[in-house]
N, CA, C and O of each residue as an XYZ file, in Angstrom:
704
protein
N      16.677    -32.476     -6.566
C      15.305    -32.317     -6.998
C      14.684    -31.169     -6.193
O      14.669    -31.053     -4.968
N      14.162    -30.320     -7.144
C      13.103    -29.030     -6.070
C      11.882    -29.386     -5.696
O      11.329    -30.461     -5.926
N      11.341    -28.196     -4.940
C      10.080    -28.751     -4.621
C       9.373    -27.052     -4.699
O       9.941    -25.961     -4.665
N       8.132    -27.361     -4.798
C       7.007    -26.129     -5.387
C       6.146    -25.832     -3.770
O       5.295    -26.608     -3.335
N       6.430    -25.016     -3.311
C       5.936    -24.557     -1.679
C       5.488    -23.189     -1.931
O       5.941    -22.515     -2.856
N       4.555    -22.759     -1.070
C       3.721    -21.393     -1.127
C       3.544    -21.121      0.674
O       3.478    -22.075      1.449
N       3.499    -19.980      1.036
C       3.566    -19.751      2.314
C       1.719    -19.726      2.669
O       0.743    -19.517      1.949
N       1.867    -20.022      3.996
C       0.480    -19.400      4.486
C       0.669    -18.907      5.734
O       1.151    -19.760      6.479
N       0.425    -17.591      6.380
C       0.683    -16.408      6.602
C      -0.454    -16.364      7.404
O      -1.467    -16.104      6.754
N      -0.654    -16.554      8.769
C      -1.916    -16.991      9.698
C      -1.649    -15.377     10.752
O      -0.627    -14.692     10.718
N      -2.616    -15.166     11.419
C      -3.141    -14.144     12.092
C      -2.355    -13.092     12.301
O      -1.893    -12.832     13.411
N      -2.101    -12.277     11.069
C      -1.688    -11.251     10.903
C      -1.668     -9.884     11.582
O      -2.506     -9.168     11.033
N      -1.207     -9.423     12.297
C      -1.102     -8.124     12.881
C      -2.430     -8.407     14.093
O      -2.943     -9.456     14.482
N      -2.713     -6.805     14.492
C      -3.465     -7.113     15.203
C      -4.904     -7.176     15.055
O      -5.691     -7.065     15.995
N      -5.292     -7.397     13.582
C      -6.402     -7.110     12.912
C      -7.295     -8.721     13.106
O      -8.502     -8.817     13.329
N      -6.118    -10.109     12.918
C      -6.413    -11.401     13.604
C      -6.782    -11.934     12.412
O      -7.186    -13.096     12.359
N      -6.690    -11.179     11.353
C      -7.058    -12.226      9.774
C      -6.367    -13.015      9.367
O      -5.182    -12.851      9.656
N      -6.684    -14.111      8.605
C      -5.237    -14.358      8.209
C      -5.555    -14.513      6.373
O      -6.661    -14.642      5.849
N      -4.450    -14.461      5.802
C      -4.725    -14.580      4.453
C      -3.628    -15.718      4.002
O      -3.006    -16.395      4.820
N      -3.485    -15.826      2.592
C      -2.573    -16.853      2.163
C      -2.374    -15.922      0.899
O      -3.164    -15.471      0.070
N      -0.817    -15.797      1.103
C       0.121    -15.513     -0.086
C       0.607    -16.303     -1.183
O       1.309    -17.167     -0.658
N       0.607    -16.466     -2.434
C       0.512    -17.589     -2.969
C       2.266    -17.489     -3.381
O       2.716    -16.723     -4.233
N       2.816    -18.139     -2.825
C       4.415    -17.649     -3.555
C       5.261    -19.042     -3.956
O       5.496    -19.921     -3.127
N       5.691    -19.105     -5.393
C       6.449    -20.192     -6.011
C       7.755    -20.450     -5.325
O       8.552    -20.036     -6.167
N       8.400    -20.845     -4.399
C       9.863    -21.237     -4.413
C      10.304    -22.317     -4.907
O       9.604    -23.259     -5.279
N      11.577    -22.244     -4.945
C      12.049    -24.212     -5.429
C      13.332    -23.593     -4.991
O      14.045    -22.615     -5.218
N      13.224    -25.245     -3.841
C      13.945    -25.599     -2.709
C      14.893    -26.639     -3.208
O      14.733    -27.381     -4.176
N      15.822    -26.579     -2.459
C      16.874    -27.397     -2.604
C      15.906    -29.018     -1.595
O      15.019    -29.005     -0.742
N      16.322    -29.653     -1.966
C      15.268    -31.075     -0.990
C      15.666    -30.945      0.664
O      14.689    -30.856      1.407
N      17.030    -30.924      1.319
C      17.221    -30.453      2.448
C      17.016    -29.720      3.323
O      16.960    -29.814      4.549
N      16.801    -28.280      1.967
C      16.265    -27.174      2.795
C      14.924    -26.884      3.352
O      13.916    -27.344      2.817
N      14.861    -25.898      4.743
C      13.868    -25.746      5.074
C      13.510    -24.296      5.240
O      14.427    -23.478      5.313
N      11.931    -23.805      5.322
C      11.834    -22.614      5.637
C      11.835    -22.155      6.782
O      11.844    -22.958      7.715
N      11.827    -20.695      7.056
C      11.685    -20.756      8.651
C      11.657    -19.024      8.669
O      12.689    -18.364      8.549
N      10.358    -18.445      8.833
C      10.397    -16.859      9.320
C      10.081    -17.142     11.012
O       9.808    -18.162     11.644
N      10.319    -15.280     11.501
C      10.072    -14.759     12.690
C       8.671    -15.719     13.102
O       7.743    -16.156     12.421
N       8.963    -15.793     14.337
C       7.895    -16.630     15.466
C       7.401    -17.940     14.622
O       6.223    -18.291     14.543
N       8.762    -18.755     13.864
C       8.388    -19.762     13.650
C       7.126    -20.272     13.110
O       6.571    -21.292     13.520
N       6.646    -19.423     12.057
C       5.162    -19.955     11.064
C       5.905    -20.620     10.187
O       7.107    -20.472      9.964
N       4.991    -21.518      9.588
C       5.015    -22.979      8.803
C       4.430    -22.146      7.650
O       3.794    -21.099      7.532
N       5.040    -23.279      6.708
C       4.926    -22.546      5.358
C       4.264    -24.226      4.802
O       4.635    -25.373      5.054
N       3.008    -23.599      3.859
C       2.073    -24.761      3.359
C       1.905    -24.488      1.793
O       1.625    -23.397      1.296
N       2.168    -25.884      0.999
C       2.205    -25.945     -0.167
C       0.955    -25.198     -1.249
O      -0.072    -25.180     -0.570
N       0.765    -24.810     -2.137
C      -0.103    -24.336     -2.764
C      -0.088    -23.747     -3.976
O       0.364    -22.603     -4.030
N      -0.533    -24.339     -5.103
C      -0.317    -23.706     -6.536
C      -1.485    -23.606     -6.983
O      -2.006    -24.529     -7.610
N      -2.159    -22.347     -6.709
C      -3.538    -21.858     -7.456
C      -3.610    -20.896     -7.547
O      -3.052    -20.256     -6.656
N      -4.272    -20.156     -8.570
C      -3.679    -18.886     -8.985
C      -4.451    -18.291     -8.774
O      -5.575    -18.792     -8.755
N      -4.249    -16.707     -8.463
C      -4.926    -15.558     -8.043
C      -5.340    -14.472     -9.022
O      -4.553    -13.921     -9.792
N      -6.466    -14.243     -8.945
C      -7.306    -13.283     -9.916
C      -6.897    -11.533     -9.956
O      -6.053    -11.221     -9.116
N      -7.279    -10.693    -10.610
C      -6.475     -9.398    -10.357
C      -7.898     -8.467    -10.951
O      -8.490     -8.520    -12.029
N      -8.084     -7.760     -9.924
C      -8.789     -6.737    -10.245
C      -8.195     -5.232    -10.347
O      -7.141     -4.852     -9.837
N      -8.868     -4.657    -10.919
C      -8.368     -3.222    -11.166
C      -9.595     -2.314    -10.565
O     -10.783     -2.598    -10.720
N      -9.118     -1.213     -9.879
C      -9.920     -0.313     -9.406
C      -9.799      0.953     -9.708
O      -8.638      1.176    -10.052
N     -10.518      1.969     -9.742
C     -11.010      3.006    -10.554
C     -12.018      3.877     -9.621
O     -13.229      3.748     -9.804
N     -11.592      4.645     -8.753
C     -12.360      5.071     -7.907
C     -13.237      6.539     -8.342
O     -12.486      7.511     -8.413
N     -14.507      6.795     -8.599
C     -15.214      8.166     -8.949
C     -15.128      9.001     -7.422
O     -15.293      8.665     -6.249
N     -14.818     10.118     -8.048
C     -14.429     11.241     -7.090
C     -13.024     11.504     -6.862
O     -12.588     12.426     -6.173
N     -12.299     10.582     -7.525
C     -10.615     11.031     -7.224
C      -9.994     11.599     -8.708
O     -10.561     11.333     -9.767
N      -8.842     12.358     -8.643
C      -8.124     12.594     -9.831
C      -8.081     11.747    -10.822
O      -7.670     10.687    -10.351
N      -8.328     11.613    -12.203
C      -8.155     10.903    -12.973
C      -6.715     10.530    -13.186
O      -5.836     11.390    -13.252
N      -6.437      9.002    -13.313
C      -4.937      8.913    -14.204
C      -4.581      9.841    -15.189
O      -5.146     10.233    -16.210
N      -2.859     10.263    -14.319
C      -2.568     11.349    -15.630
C      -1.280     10.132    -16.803
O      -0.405     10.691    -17.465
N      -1.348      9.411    -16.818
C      -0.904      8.431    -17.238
C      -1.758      6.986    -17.793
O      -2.983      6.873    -17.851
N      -0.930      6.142    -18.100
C      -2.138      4.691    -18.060
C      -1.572      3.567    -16.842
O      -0.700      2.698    -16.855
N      -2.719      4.153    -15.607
C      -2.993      3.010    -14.948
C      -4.807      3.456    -14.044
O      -5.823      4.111    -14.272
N      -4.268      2.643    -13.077
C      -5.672      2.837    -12.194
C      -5.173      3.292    -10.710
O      -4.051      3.583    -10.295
N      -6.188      3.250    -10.205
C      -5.864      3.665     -8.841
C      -5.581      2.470     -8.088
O      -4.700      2.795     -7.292
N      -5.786      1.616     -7.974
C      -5.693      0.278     -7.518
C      -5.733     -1.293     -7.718
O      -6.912     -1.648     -7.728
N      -4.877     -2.348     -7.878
C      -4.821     -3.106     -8.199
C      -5.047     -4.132     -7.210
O      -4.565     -3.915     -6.098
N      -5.588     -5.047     -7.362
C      -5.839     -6.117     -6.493
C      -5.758     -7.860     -7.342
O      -6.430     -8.297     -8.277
N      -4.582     -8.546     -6.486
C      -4.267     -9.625     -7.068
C      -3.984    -10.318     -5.342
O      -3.294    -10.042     -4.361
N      -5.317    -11.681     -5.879
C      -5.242    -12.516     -4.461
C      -5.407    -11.724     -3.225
O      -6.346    -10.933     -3.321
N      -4.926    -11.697     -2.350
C      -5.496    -10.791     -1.207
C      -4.189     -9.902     -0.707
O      -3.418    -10.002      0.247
N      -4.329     -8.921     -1.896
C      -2.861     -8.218     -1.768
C      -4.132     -7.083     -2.701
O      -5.221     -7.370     -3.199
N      -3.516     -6.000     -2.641
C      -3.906     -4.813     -2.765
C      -2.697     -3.770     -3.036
O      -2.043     -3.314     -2.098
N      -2.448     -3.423     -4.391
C      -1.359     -2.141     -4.458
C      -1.682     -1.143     -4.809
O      -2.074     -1.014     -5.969
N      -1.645     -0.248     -4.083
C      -2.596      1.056     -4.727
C      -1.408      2.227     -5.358
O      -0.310      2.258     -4.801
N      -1.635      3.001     -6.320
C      -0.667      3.548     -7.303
C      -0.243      4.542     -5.978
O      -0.618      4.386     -4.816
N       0.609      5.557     -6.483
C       1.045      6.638     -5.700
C       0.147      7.761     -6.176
O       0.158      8.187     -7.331
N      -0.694      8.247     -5.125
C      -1.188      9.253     -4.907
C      -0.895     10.344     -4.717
O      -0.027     10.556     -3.871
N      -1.590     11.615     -5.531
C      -1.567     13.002     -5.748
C      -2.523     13.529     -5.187
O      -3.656     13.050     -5.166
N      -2.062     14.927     -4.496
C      -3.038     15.700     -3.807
C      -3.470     16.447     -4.840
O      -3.006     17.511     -5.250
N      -4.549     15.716     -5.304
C      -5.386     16.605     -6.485
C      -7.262     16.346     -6.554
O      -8.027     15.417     -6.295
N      -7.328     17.101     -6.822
C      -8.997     16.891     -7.156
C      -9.700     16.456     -8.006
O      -8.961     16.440     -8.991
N     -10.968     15.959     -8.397
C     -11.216     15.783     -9.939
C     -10.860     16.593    -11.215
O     -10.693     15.896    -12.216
N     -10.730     17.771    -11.350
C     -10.281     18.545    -11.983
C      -9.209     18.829    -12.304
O      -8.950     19.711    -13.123
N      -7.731     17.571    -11.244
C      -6.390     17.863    -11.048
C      -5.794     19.169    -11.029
O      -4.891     19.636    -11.722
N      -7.032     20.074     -9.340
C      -5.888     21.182     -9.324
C      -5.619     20.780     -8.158
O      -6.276     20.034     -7.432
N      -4.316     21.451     -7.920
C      -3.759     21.009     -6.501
C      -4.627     21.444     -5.098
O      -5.143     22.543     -4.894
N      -4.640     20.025     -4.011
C      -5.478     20.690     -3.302
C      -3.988     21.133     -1.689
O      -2.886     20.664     -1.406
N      -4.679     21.985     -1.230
C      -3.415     21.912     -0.084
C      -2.192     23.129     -0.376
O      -1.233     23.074      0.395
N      -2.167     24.290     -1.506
C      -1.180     24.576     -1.774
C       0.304     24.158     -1.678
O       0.811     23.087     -2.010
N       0.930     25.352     -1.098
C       2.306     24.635     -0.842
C       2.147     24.213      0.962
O       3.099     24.099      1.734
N       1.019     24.076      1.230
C       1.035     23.540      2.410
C       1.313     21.821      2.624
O       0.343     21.081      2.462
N       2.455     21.309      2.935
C       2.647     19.479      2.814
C       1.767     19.357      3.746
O       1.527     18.176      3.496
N       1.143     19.568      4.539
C       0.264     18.529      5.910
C      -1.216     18.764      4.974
O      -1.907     17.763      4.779
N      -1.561     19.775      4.549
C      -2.586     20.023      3.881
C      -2.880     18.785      2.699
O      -3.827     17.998      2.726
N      -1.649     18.858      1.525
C      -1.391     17.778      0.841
C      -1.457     16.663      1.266
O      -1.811     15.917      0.353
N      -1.255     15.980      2.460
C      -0.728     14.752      2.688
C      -1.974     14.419      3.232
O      -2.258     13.237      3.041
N      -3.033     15.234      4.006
C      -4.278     15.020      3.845
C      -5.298     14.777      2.919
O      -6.268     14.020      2.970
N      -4.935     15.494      2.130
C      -5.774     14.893      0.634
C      -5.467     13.706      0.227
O      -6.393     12.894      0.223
N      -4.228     13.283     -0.190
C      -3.393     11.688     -0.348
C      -4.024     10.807      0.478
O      -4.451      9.738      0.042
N      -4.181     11.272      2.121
C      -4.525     10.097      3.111
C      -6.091      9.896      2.756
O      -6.668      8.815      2.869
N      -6.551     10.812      2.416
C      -8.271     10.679      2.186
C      -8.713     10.403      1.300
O      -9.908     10.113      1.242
N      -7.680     10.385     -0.037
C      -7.754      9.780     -1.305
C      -7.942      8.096     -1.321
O      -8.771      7.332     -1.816
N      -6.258      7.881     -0.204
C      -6.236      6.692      0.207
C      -7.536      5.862      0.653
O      -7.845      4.923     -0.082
N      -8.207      6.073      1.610
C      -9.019      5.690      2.566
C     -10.033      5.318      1.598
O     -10.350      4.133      1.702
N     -10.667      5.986      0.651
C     -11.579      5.880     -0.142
C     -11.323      4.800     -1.188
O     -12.291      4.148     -1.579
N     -10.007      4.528     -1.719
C      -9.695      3.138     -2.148
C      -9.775      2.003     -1.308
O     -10.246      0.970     -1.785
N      -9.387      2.029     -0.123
C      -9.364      1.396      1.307
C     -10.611      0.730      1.395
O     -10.890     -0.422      1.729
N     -11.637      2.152      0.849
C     -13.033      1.222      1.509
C     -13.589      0.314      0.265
O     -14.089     -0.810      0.318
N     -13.319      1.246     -1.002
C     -13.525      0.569     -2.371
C     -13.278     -0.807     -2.002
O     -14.140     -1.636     -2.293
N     -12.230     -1.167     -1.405
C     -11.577     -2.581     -2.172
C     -12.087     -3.548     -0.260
O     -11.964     -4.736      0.037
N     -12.514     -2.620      0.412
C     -13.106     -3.578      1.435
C     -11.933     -3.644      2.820
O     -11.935     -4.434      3.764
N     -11.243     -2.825      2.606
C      -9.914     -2.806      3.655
C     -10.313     -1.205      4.577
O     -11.182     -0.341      4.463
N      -8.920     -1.484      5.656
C      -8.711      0.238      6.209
C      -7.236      0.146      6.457
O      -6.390     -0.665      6.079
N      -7.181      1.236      7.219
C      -5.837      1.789      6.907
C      -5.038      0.588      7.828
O      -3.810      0.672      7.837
N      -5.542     -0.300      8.448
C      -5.469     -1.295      9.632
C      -4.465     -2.008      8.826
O      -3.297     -2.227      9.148
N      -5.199     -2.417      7.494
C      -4.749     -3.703      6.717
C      -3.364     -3.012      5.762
O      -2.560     -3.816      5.290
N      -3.216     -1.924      5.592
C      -2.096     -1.663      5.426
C      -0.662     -2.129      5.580
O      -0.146     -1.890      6.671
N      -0.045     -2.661      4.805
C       1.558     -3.747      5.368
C       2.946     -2.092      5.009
O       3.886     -1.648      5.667
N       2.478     -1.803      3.999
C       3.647     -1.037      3.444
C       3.396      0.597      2.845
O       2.487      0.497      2.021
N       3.623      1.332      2.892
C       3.683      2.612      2.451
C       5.071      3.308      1.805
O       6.032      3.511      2.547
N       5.118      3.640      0.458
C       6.293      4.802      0.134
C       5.886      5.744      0.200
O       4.687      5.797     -0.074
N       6.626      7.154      0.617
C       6.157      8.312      0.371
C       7.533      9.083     -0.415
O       8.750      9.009     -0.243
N       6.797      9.718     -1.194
C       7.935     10.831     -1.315
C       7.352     12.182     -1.370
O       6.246     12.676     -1.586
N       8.739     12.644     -1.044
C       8.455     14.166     -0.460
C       9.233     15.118     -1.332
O      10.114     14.501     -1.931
N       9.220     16.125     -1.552
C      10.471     17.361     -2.040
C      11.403     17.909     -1.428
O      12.323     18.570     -1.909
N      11.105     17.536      0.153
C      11.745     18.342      0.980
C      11.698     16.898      2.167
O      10.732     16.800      2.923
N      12.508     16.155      2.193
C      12.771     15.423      3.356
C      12.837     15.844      4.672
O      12.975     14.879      5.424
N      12.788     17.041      5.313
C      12.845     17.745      6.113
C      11.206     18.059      6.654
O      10.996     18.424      7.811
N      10.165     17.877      5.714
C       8.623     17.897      5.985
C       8.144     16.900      6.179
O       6.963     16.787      5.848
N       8.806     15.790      6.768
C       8.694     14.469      7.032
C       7.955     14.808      8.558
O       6.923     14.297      8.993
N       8.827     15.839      9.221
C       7.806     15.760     10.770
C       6.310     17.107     10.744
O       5.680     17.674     11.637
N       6.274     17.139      9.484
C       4.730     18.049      8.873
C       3.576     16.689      9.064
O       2.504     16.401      9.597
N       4.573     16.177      8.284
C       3.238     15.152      7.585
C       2.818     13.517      8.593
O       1.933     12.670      8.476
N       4.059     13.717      9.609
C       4.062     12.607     10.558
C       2.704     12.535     11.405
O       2.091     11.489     11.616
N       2.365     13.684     11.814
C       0.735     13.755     12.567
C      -0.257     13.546     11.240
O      -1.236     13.010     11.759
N      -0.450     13.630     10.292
C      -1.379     12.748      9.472
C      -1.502     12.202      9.502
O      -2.626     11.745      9.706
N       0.097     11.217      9.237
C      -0.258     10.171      9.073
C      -0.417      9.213     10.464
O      -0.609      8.003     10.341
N      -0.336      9.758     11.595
C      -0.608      9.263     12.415
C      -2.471      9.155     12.588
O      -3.071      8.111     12.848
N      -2.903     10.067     12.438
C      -4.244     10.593     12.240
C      -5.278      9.765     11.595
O      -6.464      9.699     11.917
N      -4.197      8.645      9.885
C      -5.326      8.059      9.871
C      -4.656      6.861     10.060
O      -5.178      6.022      9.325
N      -3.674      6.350     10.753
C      -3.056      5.212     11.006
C      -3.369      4.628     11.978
O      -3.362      3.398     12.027
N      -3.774      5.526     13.140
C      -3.975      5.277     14.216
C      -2.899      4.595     14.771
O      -1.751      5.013     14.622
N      -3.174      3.523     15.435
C      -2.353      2.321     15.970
C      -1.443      1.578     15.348
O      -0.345      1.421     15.883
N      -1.683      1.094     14.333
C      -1.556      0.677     12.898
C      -0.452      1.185     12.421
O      -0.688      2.248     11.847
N       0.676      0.886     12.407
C       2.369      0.891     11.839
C       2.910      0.635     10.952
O       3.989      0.130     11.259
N       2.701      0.729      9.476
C       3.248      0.409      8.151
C       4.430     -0.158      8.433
O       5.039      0.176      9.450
N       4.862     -0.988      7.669
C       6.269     -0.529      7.260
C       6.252      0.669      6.372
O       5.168      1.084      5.960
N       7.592      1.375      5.979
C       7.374      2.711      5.798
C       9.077      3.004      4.954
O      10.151      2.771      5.508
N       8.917      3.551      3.545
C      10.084      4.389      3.139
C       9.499      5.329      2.362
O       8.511      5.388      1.630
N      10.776      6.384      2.878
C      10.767      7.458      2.491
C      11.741      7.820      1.780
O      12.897      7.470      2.019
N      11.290      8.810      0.497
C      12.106      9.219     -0.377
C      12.381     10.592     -1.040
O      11.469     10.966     -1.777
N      13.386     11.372     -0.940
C      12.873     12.871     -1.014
C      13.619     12.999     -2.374
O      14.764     12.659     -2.672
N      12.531     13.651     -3.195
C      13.061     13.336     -5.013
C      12.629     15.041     -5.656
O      11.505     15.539     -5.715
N      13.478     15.431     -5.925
C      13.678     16.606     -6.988
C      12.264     17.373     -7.442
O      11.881     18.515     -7.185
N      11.633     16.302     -8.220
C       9.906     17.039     -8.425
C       9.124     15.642     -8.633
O       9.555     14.511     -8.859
N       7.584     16.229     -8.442
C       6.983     15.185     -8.579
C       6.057     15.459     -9.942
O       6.027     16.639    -10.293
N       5.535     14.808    -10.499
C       4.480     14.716    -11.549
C       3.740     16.116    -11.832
O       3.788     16.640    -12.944
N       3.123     16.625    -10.859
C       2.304     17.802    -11.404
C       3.313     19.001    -10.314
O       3.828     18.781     -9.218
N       3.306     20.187    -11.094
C       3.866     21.134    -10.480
C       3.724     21.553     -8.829
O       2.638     21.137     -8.425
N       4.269     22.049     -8.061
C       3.485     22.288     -7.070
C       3.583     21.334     -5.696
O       3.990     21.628     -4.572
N       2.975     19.898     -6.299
C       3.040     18.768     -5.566
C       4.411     18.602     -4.343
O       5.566     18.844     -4.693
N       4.154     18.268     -3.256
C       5.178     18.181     -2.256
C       5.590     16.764     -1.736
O       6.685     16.256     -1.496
N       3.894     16.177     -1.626
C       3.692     14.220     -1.558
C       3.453     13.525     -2.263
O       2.703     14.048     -3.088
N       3.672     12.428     -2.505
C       2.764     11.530     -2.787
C       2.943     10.182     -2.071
O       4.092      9.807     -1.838
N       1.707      9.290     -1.638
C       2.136      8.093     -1.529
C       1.869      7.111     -1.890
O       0.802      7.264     -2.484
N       2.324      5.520     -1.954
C       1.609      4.381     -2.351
C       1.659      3.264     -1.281
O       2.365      3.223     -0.274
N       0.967      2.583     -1.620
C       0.941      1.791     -0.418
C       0.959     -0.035     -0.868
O       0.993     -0.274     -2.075
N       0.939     -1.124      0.020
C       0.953     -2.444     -0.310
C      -0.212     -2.789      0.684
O      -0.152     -2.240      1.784
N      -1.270     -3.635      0.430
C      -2.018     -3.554      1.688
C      -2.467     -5.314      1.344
O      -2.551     -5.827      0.228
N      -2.691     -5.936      2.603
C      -3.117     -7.294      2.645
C      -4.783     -7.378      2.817
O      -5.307     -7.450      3.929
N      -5.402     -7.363      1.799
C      -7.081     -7.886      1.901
C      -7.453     -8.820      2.875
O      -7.021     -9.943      3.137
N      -8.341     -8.134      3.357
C      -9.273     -9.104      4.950
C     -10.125    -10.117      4.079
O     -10.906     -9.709      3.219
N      -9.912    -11.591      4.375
C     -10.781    -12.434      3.757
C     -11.873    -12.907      4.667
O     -12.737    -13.677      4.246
């Protein structure tokens, strides 16, 4: 016989929030859970709402989505282009230039949805040139501060609009 368990996920990083992840498993009856530093995992089946975000002042979708999605206290924000309202490139072929626009693009969803770069869990980036990885490392230190993603990187052929060198997306946990 299984059983229906959901984690809860107590004082997270060094920010001290804690949130609750709502996640379905089915367990064998014997089994037990068990992550790093031993947190307890607490039952819970209620479902989480999803907002969509749409930020004025950033590039419009060149596709169909939004800039940000928010379901329960999780936050995924699309992969970001160094572009302007007008989608011309900002930053030329400069990547630190680019990766500044992305990070400030970022931040402005960040505040939209009530977070900072603090609450951040995950980041992809990709690049054109894997080798401009230590360009763009002081940015992102810049708006990371202290604050340590997890972090992959991916260096891919071309990106979406000509020109482009970054982009990134991110996974971020909402402060309740």
């Amino acid at each position: 016989m299984d059983i229906l368990s959901a984690l809860r996920l107590t004082g997270f990083g060094k920010s001290g929030y804690s949130f609750l992840v709502r996640l379905e498993v089915w367990l064998r009856p014997a089994a037990s859970i068990h992550c790093k530093n031993e947190r307890r995992f607490i039952v819970s089946n209620s479902k989480a709402s999803r907002r969509e975000f749409s930020i004025a002042g950033l590039s419009p979708p060149i596709s169909h989505y939004c800039d940000a999605v928010a379901f329960g206290n999780m936050l995924f924000i699309s992969g970001i282009a160094p572009l302007d309202e007008n989608l011309n490139l900002i930053g030329g072929d400069d990547v630190a230039a680019q990766a500044e626009a992305v990070l400030s693009a970022m931040g402005k969803i960040l505040k939209a949805a009530g977070a900072t770069f603090g609450d951040v869990l995950k980041v992809t980036v990709l690049l054109t040139d894997v080798n401009d990885r230590t360009k763009i490392n002081p940015v992102r230190e810049k708006y990371f501060g202290s604050a340590r993603p997890a972090s992959t990187l991916f260096e891919v052929s071309k990106l979406a609009i000509p020109g482009m060198k970054v982009e990134i997306e991110a996974v971020v946990g909402l402060p309740q």
